[in-house]
C-alpha positions in Angstrom: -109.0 74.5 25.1 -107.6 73.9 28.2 -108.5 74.6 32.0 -106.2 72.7 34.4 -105.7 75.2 36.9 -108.1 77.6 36.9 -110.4 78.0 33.9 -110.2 81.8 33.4 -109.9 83.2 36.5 -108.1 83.0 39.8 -109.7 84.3 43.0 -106.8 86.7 44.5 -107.0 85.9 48.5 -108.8 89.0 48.9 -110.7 91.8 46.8 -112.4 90.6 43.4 -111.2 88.0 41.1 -108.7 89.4 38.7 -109.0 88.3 34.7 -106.1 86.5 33.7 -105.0 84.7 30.3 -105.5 81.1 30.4 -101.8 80.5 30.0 -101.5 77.4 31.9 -104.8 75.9 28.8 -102.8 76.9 26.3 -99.1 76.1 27.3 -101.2 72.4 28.3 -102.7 72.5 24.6 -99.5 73.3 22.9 -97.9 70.2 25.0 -100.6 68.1 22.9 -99.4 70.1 19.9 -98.9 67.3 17.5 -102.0 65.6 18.1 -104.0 69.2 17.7 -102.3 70.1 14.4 -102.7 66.5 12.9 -106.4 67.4 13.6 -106.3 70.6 11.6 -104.0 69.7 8.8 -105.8 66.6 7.9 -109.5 66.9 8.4 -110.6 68.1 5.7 -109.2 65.4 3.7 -111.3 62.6 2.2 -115.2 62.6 2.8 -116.3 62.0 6.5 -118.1 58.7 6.9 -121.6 60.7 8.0 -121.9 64.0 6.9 -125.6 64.4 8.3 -124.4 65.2 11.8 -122.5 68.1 10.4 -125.1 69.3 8.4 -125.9 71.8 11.0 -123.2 72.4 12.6 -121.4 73.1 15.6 -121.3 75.4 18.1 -120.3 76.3 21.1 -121.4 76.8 25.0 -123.1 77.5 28.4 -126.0 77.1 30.5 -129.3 76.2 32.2 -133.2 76.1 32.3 -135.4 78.8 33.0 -133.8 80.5 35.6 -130.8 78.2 36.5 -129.2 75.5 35.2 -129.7 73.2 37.9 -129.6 73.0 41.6 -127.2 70.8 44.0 -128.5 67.3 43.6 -127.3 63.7 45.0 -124.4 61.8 43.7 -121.9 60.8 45.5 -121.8 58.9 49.4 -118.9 61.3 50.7 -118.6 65.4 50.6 -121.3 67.6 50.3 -123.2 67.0 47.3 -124.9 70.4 47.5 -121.7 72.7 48.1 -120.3 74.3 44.7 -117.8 77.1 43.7 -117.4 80.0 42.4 -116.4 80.7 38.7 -113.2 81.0 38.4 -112.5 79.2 42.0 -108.4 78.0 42.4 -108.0 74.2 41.2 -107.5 73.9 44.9 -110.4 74.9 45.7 -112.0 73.1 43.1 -110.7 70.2 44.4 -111.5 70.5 47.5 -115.2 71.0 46.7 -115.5 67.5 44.6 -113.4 65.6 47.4 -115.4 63.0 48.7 -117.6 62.7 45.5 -118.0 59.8 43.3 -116.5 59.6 39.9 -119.3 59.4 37.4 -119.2 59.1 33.4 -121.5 61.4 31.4 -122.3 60.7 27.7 -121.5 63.4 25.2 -122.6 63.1 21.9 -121.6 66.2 19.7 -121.8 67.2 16.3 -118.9 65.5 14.1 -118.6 62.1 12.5 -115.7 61.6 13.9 -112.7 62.6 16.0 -110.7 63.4 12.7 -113.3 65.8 11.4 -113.3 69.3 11.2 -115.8 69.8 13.8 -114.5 67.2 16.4 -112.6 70.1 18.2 -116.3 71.1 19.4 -116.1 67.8 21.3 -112.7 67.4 22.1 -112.3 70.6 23.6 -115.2 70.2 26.0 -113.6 66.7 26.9 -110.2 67.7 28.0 -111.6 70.6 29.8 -114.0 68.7 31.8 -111.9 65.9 32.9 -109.2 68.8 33.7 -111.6 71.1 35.7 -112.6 67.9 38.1 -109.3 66.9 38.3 -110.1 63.3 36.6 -113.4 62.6 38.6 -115.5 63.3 35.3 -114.7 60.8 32.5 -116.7 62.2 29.3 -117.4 59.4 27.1 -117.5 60.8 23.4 -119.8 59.2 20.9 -119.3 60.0 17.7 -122.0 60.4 14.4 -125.3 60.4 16.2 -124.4 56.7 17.0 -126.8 56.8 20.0 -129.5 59.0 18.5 -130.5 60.9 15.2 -131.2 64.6 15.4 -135.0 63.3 15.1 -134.3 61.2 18.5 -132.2 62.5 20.2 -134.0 64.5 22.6 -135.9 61.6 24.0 -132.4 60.5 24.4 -131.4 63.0 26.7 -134.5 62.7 28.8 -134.9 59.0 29.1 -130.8 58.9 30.3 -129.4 57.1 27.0 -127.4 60.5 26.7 -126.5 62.9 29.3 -125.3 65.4 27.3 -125.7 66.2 23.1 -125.5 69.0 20.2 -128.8 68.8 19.0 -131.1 70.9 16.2 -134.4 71.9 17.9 -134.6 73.9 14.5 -135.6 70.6 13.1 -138.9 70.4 15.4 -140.5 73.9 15.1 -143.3 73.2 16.3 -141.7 71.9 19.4 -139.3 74.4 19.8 -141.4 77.2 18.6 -139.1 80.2 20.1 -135.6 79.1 18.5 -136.7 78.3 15.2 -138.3 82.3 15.4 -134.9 83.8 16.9 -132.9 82.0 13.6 -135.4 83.6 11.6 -134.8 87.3 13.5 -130.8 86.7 13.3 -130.6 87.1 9.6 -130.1 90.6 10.2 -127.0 90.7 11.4 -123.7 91.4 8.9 -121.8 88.5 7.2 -118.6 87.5 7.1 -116.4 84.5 7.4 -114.4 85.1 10.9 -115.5 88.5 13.2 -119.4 88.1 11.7 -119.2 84.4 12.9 -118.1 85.2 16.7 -120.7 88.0 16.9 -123.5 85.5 15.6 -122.7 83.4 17.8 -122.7 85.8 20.7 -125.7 87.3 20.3 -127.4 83.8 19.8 -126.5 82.7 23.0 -127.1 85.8 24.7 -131.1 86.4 22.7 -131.5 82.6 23.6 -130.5 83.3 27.6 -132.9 86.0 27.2 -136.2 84.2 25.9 -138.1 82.5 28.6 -140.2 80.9 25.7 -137.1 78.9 24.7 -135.9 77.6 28.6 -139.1 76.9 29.0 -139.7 74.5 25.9 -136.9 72.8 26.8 -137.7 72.6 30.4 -141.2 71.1 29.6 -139.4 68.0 27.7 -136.9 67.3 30.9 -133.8 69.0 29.4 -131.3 71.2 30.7 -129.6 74.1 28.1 -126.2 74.6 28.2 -126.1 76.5 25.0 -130.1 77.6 24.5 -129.1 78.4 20.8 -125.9 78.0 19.0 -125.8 80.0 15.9 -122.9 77.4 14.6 -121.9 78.6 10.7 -123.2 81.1 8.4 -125.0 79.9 4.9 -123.6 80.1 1.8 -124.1 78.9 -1.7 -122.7 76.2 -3.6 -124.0 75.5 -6.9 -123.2 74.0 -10.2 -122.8 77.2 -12.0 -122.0 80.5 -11.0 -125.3 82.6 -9.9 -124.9 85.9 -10.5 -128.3 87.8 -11.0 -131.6 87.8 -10.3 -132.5 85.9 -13.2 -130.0 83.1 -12.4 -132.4 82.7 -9.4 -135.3 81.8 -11.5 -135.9 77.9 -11.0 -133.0 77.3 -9.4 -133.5 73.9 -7.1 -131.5 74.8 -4.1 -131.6 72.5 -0.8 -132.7 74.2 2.2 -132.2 73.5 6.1 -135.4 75.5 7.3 -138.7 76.5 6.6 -137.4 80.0 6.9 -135.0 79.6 4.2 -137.6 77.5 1.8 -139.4 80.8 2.1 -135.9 83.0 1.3 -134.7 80.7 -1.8 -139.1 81.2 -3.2 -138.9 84.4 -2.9 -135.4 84.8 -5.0 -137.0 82.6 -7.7 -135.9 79.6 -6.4 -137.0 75.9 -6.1 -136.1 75.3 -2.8 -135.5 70.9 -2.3 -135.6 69.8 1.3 -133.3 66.7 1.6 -130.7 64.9 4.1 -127.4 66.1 3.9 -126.0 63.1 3.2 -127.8 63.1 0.0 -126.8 66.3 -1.5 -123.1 65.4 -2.7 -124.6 62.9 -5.3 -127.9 65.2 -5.8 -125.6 67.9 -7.4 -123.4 65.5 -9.1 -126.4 64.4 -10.5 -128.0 67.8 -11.1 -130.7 66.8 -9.3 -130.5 70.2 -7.5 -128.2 73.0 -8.9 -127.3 74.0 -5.3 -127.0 73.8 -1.6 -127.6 76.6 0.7 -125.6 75.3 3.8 -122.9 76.1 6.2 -119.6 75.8 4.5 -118.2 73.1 7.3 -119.7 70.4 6.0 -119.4 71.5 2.6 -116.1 71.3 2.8 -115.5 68.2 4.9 -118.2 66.5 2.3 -116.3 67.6 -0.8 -118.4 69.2 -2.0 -117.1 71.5 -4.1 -115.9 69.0 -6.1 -118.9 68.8 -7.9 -120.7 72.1 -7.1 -117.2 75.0 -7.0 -119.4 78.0 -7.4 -119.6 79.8 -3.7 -122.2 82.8 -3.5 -122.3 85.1 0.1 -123.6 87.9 1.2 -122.0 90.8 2.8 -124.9 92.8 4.3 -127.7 90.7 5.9 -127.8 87.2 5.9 -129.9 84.2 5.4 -131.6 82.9 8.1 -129.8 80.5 10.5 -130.5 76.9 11.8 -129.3 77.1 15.2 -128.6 74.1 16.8 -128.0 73.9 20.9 -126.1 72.1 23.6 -128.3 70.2 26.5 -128.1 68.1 29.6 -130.4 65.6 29.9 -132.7 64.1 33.0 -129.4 62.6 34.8 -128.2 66.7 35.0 -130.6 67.2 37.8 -129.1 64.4 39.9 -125.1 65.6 39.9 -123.9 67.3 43.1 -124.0 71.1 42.5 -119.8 70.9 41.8 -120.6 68.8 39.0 -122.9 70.6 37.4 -121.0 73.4 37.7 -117.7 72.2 36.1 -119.9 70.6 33.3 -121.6 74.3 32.6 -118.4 76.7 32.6 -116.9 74.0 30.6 -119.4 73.7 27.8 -118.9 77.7 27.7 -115.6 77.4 27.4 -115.2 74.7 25.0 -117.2 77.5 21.9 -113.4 78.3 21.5 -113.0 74.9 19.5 -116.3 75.1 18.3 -115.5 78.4 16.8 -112.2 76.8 15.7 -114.1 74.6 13.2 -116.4 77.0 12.1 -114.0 79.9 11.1 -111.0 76.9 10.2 -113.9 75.5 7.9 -114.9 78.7 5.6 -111.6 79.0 5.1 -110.8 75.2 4.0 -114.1 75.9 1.9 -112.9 79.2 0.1 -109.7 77.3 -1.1 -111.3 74.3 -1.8 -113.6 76.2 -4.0 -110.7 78.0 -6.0 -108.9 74.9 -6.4 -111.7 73.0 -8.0 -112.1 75.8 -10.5 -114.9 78.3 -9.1 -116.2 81.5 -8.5 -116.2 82.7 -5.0 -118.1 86.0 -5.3 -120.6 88.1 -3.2 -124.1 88.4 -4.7 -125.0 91.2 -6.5 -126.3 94.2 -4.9 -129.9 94.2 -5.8 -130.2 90.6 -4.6 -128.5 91.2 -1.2 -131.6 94.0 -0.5 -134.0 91.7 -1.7 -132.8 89.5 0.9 -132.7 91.9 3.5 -136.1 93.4 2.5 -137.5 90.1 2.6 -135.8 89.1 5.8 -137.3 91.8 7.7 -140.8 90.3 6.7 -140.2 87.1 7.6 -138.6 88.6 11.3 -142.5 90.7 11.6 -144.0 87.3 10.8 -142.3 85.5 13.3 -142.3 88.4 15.7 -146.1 87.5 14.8 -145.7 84.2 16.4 -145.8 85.4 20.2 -142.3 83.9 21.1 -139.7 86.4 20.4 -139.5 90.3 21.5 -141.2 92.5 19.8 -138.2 94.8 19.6 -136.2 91.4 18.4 -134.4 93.3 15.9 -133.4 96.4 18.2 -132.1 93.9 20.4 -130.2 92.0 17.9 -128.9 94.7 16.1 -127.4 96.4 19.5 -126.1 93.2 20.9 -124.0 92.7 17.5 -122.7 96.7 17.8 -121.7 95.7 21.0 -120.2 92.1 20.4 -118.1 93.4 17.0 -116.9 95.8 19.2 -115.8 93.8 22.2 -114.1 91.0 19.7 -111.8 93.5 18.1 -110.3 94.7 20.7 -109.5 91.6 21.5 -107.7 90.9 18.1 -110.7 89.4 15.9 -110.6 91.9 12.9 -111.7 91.3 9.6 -108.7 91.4 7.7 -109.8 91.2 3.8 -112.6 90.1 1.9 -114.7 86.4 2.4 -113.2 85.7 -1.3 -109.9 85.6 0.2 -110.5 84.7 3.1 -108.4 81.6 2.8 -105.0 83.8 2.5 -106.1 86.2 5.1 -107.1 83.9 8.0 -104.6 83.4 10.3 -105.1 79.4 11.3 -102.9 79.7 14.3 -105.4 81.7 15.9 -106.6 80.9 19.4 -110.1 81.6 20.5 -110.0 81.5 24.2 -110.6 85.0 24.6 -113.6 85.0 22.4 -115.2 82.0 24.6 -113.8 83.6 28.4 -115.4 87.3 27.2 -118.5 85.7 25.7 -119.5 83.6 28.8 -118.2 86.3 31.7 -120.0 89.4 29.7 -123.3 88.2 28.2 -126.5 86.0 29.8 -125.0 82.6 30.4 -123.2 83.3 33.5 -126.6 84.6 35.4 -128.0 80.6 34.8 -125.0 79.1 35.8 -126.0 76.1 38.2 -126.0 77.7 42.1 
């Protein structure tokens, strides 16, 4: 995910900026070919060393605090630390604004284990296009598997400087991040499906969470800086034991959650809903401790698994709730001359491509990892699916309840996805098959670029980018 010369754009010397394909990324990218499709051939093999920082999963980019993302601060003892660039500026003009200013190393601590897992290309991506876009002056210095701080820490991280920038879970603290954990309740009623209902979700969770004052400002009262206010990351799935295939397969059943929202989902099925670290649920289900996981099917597949639980159950209407996770700066954001802030904010937007790379590359590893340990990949049955829907409209009203979400949250969601399924397929993201075979269908060569450039330039990020 590339940006050497320009990012997406190139200012013509006079009239608008015209849109052009980021050929010079990807021709860049494809030089790196090798190292790329070693990444994607091999990382779903073995179990990753930490599967908890996957456990909610990736996502993707953009930008700022109530109102902006940050204004032109110190930082550097030559050029003007308070003079930017436009979106989409020439790499000469880029350049030219960041002459002068010192070279500085920001922290990045994203979601995978590792540089060889699935996920790592929501990392890596925002790396090489960084240290591209400021033409070397950035150095982002990757630490991998929450080495700095847990997902219960690492907020304080970002504020006290020990990270300047992180993927983080504000879902896990709702009464912190009161707004967020109530839009991933409201998002459950958008369609599923592996690839297209993936990029919309995503989509319309970063343009509802640019939208919510309640959520920049929660994150503004704790000194950090959203670059992605909420990333929707993967859809949820089951994985059990045994196949479940009606309501009365439900009853009992001890399923692992991620939020409150789904404890409530798995009760009202029938369910025992288990709350648990990731990292715990391979030998939980090996043990029949708990008959399934409800999860995102990355880390189901880079944990393995389906090794022990090959029985994947989705939905194809509504949806389960979402855990949404987010990007964020941290107190040293505030500090970087404006150029800097701005290469860091178009470049977290850009770099969704390769988070949506592991998300969509990871439901289909899962689909044929399932089928080749012997399961049933099958959609639940109909009468479950409304219940589901019936049930996530209640929980939405509750939450709507709450005082931090629109009123109209649903409206809003349900026009935003019209309008994002429609904008993805004519840009080549169609559904081309069902989630069952969704591992022949799914085209891995696939480049999502467009989906990042049309995402950020069309929806709410661009409004907060850093001026």
């Amino acid at each position: 995910m590339p940006c050497p010369a320009s990012p997406v754009r190139t200012a013509p010397q006079s009239g608008a900026a015209e849109r052009i394909a980021p050929q010079s990324f990807n021709e860049e990218r494809q030089k790196k070919g090798d190292t790329v499709k070693t990444l994607t051939t091999t990382r779903f093999q073995g179990r990753a060393l930490s599967i908890c920082a996957m456990a909610a999963g990736l996502t993707f980019a953009l930008s700022s605090c109530a109102g902006s993302a940050g204004s032109g601060g110190g930082g550097g003892d030559g050029g003007d630390a308070g003079s930017g660039f436009e979106y989409g500026a020439s790499q000469e003009d880029v350049n030219s604004a960041i002459e002068g200013l010192d070279p500085i190393t920001i922290k990045f601590q994203p979601s995978a284990a590792s540089q060889n897992s699935v996920m790592a290309p929501a990392g890596t991506v925002f790396k090489e296009i960084v240290e591209e876009r400021s033409n070397g002056q950035i150095e982002v210095e990757i630490t991998w598997g929450q080495a700095i701080a847990g997902y219960a820490e690492v907020h304080d991280a970002l504020a006290d400087g020990r990270l300047d920038v992180a993927y983080t879970l504000p879902v896990y603290q709702p009464t912190e991040f009161p707004a967020v954990n109530d839009l991933g309740t409201a998002m459950a009623g958008l369609s599923a499906s592996p690839y297209l209902g993936e990029l919309v979700a995503n989509a319309v969770g970063n343009e509802i969470g640019w939208g919510n004052e309640n959520v920049l400002s929660q994150y503004e009262e704790k000194g950090l800086v959203p670059l992605t206010p909420l990333a929707a990351s993967g859809g949820y799935y089951t994985v059990c034991s045994e196949p479940v295939e009606s309501a009365d397969d439900w009853q009992g059943l001890q399923t692992r959650i991620a939020s409150t929202a789904q404890s409530a989902q798995v009760q009202h099925l029938g369910g025992s809903p288990v709350s648990m670290e990731y990292v715990e649920t391979f030998e939980a289900l090996q043990r029949g401790t708990v008959d399934c996981t409800l999860g995102q099917l990355v880390p189901s597949a880079e944990a393995g698994i389906f090794e022990v639980a090959p029985n994947l159950g989705y939905t194809t209407t509504a949806s389960f709730s979402r855990s949404p996770g987010a990007y964020l700066a941290g107190s040293s954001f505030a500090d970087m001359p404006l150029a800097y802030q701005q290469i860091i904010f178009d470049s977290n937007a850009l770099a969704s491509s390769g988070g949506m790379e592991a998300v969509i590359g990871g439901n289909a590893a899962a689909v044929q990892q399932a089928k080749d340990a012997g399961g049933e990949v099958t959609p639940f049955a109909d009468d479950i699916q409304e219940e589901i829907s019936n049930y996530s409209t209640q929980l939405t009203d509750e939450a709507i309840g709450n005082g931090q979400i629109d009123e109209n949250i649903e409206t809003i969601i349900q026009d935003a996805g019209e309008k994002w399924a429609k904008e993805f397929e004519d840009l080549g993201y169609t559904d081309e098959g069902e989630t069952a075979d969704f591992n022949d269908w799914y085209d891995e060569s696939k480049d999502f670029m467009d989906y990042a450039t049309a995402s950020y330039e069309n929806g709410n990020a661009m409004k907060h980018r850093p001026s």
